[in-house]
N, C-alpha and C positions, 0 to 999 in steps of 0.2 A: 788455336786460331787455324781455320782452313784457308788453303792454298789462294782461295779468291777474294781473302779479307783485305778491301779496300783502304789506303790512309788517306788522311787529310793532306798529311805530308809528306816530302818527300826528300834522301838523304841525297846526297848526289857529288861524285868526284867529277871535275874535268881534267884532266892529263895532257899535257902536250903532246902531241903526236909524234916526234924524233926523240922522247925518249926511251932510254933502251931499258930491254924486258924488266930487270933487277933496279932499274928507279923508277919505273913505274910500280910496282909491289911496293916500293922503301917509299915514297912519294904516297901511296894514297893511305896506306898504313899511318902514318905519322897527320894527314888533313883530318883523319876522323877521328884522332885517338880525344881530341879537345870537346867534341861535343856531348858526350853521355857525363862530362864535369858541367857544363853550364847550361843543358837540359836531362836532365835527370829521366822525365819521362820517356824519352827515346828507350831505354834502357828497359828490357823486361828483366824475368826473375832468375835466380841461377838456374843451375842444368845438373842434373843429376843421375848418373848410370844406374843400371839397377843393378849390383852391388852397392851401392849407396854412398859413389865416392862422389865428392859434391865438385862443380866446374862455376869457373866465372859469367855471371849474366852478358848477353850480347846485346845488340838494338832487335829491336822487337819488329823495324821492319826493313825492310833491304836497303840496302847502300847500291846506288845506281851508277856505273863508271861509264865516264863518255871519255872521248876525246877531240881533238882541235889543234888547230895550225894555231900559233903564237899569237896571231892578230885575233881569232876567236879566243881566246881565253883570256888576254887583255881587254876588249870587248865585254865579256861574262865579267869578267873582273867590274867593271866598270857599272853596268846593270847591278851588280851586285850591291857595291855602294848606294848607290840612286835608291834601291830599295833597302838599304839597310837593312839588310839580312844575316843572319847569324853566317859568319862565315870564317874560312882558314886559307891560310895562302903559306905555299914552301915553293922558296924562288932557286934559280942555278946554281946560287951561289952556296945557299945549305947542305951541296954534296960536295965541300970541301971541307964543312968544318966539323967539329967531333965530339961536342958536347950544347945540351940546351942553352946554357949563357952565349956561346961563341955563336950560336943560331937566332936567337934574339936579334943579338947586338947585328949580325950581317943584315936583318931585315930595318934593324931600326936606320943602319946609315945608309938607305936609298929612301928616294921620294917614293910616293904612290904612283905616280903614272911611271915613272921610270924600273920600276921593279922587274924582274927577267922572270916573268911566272912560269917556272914549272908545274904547279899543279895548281886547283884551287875545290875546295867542298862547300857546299853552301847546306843548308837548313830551312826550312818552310815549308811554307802552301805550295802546293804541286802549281798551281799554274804561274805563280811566281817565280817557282825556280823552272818550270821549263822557258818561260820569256827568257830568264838570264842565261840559260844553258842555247840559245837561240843558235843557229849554225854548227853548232858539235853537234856527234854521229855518239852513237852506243859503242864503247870501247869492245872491238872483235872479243 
């Protein structure tokens, strides 16, 4: 694929803006590890050096990081829903606890609007997810 090959769609993290350098890397890492499980296509083919040692397939087109003040990302959140878009959410509270059951369970005992969103990634039609990404900046 050359550098100008357009998608339909588009990956995309938003980040809170106060958080600091190493939960943002641990935060967006963890929003997009779900989607190449429940869209397969994102996912091209593996990678292989030439010694012939063989590496794990990546997404086939870029993952886009913005970021936003609290109320935009609760916002995005919220667009999100309404268009029922393939989506991932890691809230405050997941950088205390230490395994995936203990991170479930912390999301399952908040409401939806009450959630403390630290990050969120969505999936779709570009212009879809740019409406929802509406007020976030491209992360520096």
């Amino acid at each position: 694929m050359s550098t100008s090959t357009r998608f339909d769609t588009k990956i995309a993290v938003l980040l809170r803006e106060d958080l600091e350098p190493w939960q943002r890397l641990n935060v967006t890492a963890f929003l997009v590890s779900g989607l190449g499980t429940q869209f397969p296509e994102v996912i091209g083919e593996p990678y292989e050096d030439a010694d012939g040692v063989r590496y794990l397939p990546m997404f086939r087109q870029p993952v886009l990081v913005f970021q936003g003040t609290k109320e935009v990302l609760k916002a995005a959140h919220a667009r999100a829903l309404t268009r029922a878009l393939p989506r991932a959410v890691f809230t405050g509270d997941l950088f205390a606890t230490g395994h995936d059951e203990a991170n479930r369970a912390a999301v399952r005992a908040v409401g939806t609007t009450d959630l403390d969103l630290a990050g969120l990634s969505v999936h779709g039609p570009k212009n879809a997810v740019d409406k929802i990404l509406r007020g976030a900046r491209m992360h520096p």
